[in-house]
N, CA, C and O atoms as a GROMACS GRO file, in nm:
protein
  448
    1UNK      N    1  -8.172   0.423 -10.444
    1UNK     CA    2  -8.223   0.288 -10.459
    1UNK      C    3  -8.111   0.190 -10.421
    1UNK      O    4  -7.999   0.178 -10.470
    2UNK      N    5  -8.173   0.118 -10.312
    2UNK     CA    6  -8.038  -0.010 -10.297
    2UNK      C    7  -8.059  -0.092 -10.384
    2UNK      O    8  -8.177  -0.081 -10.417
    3UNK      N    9  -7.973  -0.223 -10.478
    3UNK     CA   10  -7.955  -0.308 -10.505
    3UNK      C   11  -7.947  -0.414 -10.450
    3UNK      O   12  -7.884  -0.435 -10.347
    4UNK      N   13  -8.036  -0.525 -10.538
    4UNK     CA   14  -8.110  -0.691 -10.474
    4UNK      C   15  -7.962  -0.685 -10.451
    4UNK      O   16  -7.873  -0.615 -10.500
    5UNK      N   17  -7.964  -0.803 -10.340
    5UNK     CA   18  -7.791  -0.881 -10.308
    5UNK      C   19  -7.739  -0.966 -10.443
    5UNK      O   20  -7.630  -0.997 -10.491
    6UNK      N   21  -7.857  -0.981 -10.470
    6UNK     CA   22  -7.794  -1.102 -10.627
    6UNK      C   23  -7.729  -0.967 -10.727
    6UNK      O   24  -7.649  -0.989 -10.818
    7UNK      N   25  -7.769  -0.859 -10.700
    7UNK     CA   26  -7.714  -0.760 -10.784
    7UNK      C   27  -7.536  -0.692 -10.743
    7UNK      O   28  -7.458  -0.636 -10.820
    8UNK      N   29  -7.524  -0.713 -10.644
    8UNK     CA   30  -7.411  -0.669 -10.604
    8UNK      C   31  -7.259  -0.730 -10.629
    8UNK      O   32  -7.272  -0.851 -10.646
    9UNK      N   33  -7.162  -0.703 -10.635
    9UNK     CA   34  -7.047  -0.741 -10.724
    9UNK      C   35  -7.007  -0.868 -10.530
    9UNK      O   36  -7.045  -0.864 -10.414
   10UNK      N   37  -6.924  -0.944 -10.606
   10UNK     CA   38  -6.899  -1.015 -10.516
   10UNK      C   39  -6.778  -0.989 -10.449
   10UNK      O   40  -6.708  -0.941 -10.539
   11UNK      N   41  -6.716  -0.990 -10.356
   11UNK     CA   42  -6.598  -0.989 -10.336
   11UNK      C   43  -6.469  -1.053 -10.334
   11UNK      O   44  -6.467  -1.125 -10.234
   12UNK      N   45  -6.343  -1.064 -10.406
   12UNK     CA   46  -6.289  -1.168 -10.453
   12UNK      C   47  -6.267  -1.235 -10.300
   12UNK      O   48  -6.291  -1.347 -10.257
   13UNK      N   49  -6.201  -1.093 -10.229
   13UNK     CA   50  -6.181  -1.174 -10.084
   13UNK      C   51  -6.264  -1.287 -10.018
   13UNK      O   52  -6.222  -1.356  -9.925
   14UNK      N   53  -6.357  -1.296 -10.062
   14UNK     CA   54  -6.462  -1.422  -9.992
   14UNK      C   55  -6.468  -1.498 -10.085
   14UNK      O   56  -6.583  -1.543 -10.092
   15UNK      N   57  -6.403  -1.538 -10.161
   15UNK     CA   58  -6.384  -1.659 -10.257
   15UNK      C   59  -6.248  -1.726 -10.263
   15UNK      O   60  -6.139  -1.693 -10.311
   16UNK      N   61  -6.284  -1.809 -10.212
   16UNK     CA   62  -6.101  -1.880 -10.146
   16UNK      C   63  -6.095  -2.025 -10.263
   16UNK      O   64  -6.153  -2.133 -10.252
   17UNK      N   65  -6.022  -1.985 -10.350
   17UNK     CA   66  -6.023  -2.099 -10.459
   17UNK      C   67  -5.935  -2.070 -10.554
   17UNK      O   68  -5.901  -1.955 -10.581
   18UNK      N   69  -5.894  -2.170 -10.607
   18UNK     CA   70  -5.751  -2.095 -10.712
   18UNK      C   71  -5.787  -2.032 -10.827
   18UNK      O   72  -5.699  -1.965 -10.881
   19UNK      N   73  -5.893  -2.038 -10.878
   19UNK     CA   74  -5.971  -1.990 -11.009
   19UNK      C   75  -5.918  -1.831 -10.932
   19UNK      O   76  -5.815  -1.766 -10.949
   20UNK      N   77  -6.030  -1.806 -10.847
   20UNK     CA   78  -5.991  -1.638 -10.778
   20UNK      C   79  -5.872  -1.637 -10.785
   20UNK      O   80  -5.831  -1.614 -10.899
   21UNK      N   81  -5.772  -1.658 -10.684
   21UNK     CA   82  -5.601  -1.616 -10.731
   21UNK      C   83  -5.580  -1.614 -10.850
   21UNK      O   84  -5.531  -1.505 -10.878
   22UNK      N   85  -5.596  -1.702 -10.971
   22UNK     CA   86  -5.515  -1.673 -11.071
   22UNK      C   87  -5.584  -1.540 -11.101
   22UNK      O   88  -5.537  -1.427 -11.096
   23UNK      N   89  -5.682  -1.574 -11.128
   23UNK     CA   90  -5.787  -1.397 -11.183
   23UNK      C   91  -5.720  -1.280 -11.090
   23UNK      O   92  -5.696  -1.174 -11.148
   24UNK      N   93  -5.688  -1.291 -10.950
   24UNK     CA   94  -5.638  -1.186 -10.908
   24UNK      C   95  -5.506  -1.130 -10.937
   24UNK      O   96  -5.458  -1.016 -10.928
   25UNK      N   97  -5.450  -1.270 -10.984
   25UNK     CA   98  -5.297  -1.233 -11.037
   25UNK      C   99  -5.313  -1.219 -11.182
   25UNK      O  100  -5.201  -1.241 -11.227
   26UNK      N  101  -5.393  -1.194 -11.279
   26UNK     CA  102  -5.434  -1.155 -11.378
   26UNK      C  103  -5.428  -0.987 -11.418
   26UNK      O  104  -5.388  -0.920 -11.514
   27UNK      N  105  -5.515  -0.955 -11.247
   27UNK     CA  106  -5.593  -0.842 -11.281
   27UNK      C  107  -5.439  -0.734 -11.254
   27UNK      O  108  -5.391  -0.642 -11.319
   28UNK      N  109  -5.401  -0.796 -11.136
   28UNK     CA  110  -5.241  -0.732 -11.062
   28UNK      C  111  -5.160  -0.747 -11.201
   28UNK      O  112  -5.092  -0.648 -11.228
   29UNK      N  113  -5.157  -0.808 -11.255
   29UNK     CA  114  -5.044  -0.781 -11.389
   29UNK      C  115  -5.114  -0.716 -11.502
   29UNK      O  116  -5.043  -0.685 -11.598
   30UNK      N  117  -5.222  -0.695 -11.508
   30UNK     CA  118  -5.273  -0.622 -11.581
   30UNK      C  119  -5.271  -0.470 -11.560
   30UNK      O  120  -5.253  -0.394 -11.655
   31UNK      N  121  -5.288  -0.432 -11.452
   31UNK     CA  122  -5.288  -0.327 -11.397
   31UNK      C  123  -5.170  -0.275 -11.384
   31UNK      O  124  -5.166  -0.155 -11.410
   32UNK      N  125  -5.047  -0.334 -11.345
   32UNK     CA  126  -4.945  -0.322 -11.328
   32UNK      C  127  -4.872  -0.266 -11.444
   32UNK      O  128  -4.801  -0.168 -11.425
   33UNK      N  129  -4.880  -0.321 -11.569
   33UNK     CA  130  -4.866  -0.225 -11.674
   33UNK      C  131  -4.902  -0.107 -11.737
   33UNK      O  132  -4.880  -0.070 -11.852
   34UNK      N  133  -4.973  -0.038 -11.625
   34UNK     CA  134  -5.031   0.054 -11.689
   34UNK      C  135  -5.007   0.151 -11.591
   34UNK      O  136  -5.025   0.271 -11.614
   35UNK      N  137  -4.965   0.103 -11.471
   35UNK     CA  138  -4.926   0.206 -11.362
   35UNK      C  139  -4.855   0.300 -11.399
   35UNK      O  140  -4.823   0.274 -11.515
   36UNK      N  141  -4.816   0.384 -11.372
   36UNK     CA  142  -4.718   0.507 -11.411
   36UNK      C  143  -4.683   0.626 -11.258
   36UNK      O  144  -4.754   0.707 -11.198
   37UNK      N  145  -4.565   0.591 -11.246
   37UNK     CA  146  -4.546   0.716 -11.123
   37UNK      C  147  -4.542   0.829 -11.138
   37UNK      O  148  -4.461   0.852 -11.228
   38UNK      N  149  -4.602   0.954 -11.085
   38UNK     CA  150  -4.650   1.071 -11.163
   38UNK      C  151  -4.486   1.108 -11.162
   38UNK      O  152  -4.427   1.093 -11.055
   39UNK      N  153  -4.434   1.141 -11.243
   39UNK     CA  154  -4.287   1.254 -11.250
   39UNK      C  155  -4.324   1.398 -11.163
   39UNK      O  156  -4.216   1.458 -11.162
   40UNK      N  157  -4.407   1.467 -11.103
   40UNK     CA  158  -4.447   1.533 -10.988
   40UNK      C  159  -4.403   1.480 -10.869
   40UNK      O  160  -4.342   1.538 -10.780
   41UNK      N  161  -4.446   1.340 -10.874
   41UNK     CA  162  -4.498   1.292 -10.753
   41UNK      C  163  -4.310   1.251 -10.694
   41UNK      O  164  -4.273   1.284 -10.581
   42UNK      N  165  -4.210   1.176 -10.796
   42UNK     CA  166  -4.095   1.140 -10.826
   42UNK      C  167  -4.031   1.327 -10.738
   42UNK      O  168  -4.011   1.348 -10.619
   43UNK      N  169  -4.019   1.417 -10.845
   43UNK     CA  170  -3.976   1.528 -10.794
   43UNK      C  171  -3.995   1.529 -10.629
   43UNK      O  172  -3.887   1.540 -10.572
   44UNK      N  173  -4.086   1.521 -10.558
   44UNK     CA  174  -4.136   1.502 -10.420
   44UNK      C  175  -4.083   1.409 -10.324
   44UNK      O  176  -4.068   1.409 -10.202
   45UNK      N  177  -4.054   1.316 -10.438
   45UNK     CA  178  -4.017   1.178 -10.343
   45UNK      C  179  -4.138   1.115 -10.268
   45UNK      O  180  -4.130   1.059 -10.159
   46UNK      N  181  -4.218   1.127 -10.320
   46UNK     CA  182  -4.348   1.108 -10.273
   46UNK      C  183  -4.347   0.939 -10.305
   46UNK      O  184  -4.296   0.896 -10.408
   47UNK      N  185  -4.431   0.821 -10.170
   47UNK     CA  186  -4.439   0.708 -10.185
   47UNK      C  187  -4.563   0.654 -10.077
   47UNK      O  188  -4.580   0.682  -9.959
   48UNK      N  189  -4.623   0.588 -10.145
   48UNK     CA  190  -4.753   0.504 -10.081
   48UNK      C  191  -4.785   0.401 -10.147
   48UNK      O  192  -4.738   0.358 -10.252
   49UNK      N  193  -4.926   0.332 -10.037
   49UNK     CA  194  -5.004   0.309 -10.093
   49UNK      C  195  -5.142   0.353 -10.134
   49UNK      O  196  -5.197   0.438 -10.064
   50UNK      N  197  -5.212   0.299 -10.252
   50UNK     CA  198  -5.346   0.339 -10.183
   50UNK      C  199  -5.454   0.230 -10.248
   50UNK      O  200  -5.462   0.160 -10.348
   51UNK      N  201  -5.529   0.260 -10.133
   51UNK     CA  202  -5.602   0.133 -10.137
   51UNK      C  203  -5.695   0.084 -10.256
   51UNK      O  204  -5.757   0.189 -10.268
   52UNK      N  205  -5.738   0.019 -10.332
   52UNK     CA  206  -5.839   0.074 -10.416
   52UNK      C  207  -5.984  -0.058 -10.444
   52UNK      O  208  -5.947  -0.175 -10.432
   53UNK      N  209  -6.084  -0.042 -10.468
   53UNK     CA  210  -6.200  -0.135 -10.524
   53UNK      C  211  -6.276  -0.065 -10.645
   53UNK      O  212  -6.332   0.041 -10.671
   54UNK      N  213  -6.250  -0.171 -10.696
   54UNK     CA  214  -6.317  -0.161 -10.831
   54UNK      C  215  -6.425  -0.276 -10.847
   54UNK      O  216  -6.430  -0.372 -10.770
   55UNK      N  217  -6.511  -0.257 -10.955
   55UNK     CA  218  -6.615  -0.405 -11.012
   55UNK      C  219  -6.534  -0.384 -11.139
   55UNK      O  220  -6.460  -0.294 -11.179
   56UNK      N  221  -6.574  -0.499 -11.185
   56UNK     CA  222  -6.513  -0.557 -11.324
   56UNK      C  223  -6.692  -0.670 -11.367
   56UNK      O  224  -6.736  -0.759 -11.293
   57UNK      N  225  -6.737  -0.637 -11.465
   57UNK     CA  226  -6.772  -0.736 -11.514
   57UNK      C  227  -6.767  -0.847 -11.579
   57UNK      O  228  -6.679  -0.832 -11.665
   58UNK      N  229  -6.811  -0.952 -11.586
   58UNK     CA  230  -6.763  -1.069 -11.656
   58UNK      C  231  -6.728  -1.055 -11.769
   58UNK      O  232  -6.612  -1.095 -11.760
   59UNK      N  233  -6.746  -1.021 -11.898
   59UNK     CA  234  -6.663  -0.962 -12.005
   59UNK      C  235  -6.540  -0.888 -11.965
   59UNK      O  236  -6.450  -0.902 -12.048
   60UNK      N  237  -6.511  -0.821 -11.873
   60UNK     CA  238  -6.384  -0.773 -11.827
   60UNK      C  239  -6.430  -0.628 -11.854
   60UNK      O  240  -6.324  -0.565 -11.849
   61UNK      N  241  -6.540  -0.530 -11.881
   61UNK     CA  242  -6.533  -0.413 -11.816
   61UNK      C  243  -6.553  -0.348 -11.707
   61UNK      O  244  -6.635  -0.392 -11.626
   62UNK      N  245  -6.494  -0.249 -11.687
   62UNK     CA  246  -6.505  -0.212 -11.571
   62UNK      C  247  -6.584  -0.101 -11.522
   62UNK      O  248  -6.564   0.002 -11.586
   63UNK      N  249  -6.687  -0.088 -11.407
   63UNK     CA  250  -6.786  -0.062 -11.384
   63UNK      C  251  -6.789   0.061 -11.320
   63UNK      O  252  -6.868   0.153 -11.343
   64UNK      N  253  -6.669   0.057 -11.209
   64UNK     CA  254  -6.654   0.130 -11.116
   64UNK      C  255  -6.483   0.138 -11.050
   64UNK      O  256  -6.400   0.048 -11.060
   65UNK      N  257  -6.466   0.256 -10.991
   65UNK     CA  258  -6.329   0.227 -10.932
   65UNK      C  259  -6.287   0.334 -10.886
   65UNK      O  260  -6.248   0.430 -10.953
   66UNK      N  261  -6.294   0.325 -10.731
   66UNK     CA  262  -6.274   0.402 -10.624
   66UNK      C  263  -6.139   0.388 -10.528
   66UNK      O  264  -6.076   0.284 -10.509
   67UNK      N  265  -6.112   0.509 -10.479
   67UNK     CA  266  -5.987   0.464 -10.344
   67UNK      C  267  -6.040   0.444 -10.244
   67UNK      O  268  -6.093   0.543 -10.192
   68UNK      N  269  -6.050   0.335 -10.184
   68UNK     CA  270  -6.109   0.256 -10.056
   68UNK      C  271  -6.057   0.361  -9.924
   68UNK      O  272  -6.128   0.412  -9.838
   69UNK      N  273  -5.894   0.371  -9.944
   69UNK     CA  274  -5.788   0.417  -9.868
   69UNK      C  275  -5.683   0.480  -9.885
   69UNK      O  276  -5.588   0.405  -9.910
   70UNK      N  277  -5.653   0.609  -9.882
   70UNK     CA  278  -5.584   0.730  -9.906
   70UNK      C  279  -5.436   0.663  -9.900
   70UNK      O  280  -5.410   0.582  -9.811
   71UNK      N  281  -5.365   0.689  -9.972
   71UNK     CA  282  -5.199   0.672  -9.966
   71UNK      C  283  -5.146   0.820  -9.862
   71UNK      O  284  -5.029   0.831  -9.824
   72UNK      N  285  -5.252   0.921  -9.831
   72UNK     CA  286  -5.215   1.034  -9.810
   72UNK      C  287  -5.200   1.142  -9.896
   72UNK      O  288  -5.228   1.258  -9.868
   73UNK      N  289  -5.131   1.079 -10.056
   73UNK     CA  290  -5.093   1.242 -10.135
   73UNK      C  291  -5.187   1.177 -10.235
   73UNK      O  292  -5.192   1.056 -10.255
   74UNK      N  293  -5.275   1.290 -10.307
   74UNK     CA  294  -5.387   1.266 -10.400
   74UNK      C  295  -5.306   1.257 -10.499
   74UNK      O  296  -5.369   1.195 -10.584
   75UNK      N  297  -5.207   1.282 -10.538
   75UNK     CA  298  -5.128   1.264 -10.683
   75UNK      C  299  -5.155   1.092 -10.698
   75UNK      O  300  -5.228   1.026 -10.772
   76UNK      N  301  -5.070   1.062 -10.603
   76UNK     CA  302  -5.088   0.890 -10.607
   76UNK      C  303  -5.199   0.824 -10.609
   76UNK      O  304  -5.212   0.726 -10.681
   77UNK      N  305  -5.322   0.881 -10.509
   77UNK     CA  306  -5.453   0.841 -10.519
   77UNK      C  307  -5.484   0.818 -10.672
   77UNK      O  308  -5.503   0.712 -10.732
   78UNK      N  309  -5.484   0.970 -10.722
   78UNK     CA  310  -5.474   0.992 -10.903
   78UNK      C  311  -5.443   0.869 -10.989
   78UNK      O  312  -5.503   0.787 -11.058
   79UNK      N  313  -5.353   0.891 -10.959
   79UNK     CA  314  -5.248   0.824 -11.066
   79UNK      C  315  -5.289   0.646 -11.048
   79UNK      O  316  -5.240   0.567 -11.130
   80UNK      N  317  -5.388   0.590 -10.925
   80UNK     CA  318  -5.370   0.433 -10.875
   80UNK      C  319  -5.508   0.434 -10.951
   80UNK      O  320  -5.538   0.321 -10.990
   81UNK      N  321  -5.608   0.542 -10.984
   81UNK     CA  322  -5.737   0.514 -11.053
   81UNK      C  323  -5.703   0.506 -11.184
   81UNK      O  324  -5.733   0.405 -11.248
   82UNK      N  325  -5.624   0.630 -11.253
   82UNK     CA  326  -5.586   0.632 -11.386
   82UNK      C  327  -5.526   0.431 -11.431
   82UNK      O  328  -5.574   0.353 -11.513
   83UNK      N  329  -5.425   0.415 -11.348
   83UNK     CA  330  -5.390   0.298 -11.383
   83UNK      C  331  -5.494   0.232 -11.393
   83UNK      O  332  -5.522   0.229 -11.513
   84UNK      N  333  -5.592   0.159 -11.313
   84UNK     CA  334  -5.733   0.069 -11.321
   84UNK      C  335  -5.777   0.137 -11.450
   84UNK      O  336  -5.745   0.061 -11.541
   85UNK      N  337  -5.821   0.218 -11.486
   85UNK     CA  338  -5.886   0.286 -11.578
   85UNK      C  339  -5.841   0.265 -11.709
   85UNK      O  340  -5.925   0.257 -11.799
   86UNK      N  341  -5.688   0.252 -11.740
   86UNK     CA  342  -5.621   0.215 -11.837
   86UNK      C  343  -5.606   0.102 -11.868
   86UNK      O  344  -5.581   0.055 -11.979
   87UNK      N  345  -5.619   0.056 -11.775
   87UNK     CA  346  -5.590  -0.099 -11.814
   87UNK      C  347  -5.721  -0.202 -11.876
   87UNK      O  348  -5.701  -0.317 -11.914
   88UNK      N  349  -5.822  -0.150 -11.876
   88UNK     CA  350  -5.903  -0.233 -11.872
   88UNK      C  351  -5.910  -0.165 -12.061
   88UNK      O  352  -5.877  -0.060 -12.114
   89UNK      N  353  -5.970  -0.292 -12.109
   89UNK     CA  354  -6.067  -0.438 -12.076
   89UNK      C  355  -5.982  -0.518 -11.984
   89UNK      O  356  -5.863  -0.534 -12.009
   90UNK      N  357  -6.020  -0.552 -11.911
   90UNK     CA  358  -5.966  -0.668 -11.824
   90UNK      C  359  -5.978  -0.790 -11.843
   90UNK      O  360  -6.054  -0.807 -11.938
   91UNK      N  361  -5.928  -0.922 -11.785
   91UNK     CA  362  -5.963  -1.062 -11.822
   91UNK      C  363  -6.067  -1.085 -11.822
   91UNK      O  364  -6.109  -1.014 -11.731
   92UNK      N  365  -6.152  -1.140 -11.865
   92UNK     CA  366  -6.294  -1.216 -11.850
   92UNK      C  367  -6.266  -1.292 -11.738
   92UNK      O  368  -6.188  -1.387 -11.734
   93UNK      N  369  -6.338  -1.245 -11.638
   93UNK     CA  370  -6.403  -1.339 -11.516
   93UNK      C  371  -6.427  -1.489 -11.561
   93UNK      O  372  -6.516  -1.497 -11.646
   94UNK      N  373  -6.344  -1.666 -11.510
   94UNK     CA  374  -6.366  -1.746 -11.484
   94UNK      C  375  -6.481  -1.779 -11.494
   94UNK      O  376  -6.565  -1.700 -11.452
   95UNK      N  377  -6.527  -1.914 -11.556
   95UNK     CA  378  -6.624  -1.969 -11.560
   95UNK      C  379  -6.659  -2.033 -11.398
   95UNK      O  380  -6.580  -2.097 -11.328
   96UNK      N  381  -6.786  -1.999 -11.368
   96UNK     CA  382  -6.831  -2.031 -11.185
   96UNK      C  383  -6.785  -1.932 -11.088
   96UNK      O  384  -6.818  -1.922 -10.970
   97UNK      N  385  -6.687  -1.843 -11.170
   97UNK     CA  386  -6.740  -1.751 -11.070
   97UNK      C  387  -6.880  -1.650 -11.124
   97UNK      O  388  -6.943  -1.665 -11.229
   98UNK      N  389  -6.909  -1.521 -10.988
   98UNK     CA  390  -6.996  -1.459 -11.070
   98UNK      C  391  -6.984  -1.353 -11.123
   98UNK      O  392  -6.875  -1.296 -11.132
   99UNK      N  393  -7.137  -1.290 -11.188
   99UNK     CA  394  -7.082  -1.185 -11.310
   99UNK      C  395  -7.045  -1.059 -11.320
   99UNK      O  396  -7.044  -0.993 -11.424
  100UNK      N  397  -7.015  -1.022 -11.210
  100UNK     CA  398  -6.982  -0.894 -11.137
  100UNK      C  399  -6.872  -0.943 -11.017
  100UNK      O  400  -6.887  -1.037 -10.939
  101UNK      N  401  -6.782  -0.870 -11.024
  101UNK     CA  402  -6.652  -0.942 -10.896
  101UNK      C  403  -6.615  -0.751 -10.846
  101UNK      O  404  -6.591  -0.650 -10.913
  102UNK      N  405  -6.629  -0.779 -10.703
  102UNK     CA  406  -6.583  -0.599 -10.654
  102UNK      C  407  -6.421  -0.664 -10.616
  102UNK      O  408  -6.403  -0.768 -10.553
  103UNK      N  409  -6.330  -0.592 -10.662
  103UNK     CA  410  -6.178  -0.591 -10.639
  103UNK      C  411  -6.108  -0.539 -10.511
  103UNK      O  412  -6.163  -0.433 -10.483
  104UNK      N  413  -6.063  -0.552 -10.469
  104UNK     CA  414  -6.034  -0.429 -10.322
  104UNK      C  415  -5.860  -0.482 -10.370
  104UNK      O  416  -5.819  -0.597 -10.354
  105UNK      N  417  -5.801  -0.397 -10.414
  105UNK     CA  418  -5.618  -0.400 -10.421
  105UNK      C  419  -5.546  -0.308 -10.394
  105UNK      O  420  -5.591  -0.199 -10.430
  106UNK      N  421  -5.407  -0.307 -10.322
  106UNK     CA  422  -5.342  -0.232 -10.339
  106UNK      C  423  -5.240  -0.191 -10.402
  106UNK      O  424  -5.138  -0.259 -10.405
  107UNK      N  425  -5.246  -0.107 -10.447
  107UNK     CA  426  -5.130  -0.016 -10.549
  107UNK      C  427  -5.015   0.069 -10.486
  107UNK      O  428  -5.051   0.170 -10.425
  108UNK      N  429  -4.903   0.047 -10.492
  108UNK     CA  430  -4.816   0.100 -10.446
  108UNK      C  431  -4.740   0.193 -10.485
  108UNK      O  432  -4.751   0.194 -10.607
  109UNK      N  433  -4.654   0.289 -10.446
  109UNK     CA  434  -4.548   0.378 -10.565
  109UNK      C  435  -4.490   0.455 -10.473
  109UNK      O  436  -4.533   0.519 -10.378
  110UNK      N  437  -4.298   0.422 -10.556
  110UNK     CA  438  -4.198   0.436 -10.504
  110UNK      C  439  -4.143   0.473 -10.579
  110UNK      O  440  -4.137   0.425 -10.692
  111UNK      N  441  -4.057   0.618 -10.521
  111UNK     CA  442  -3.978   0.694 -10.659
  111UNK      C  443  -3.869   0.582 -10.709
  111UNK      O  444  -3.823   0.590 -10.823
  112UNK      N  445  -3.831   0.478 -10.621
  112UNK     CA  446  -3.712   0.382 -10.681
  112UNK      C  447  -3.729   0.292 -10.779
  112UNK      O  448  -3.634   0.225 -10.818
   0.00000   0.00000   0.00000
């Protein structure tokens, strides 16, 4: 079953307004605390990115959260969902924006 368009999460990227940035720099420091570099991945010297989209609902849970784009080593893939996953509840979505927001970010990790 596809979903009406009014049903679909919006994308922050097509919302050019400072309400979006701060929320995006919300979600990036939110997330950011919760990252963790696998100690595997460290042993390896292993470093990427990988790409990721998530929805967040307006209460700040989160719906969904996928790797858009491979860093290459699935440890990191791993480890860039676990972070989203941990971190949430997330901020409550801004008043005017809407009630579903799809995320597309990247997560990075460096044994340094």
């Amino acid at each position: 079953m596809i979903p009406a368009v009014d049903d679909a999460p919006t994308p922050l990227s097509l919302q050019p307004n400072s309400a979006i940035a701060n929320f995006q720099q919300a979600l990036l420091r939110q997330i950011r605390r919760y990252q963790r570099y696998p100690e595997a991945a460290r042993h390896g010297g292993l470093k990427g990115t990988v790409e990721t989209y998530f929805v967040v609902r307006r209460d700040g849970t989160l719906l969904d959260a996928r790797v858009q784009s491979s860093s290459g080593q699935l440890l990191l893939d791993d480890a860039a969902i676990q972070a989203i996953r941990r971190a949430q509840p997330f901020p409550s979505i801004p008043a005017g924006l809407p009630d579903r927001l799809g995320v597309r970010l990247g997560i990075a990790f460096s044994p340094s």
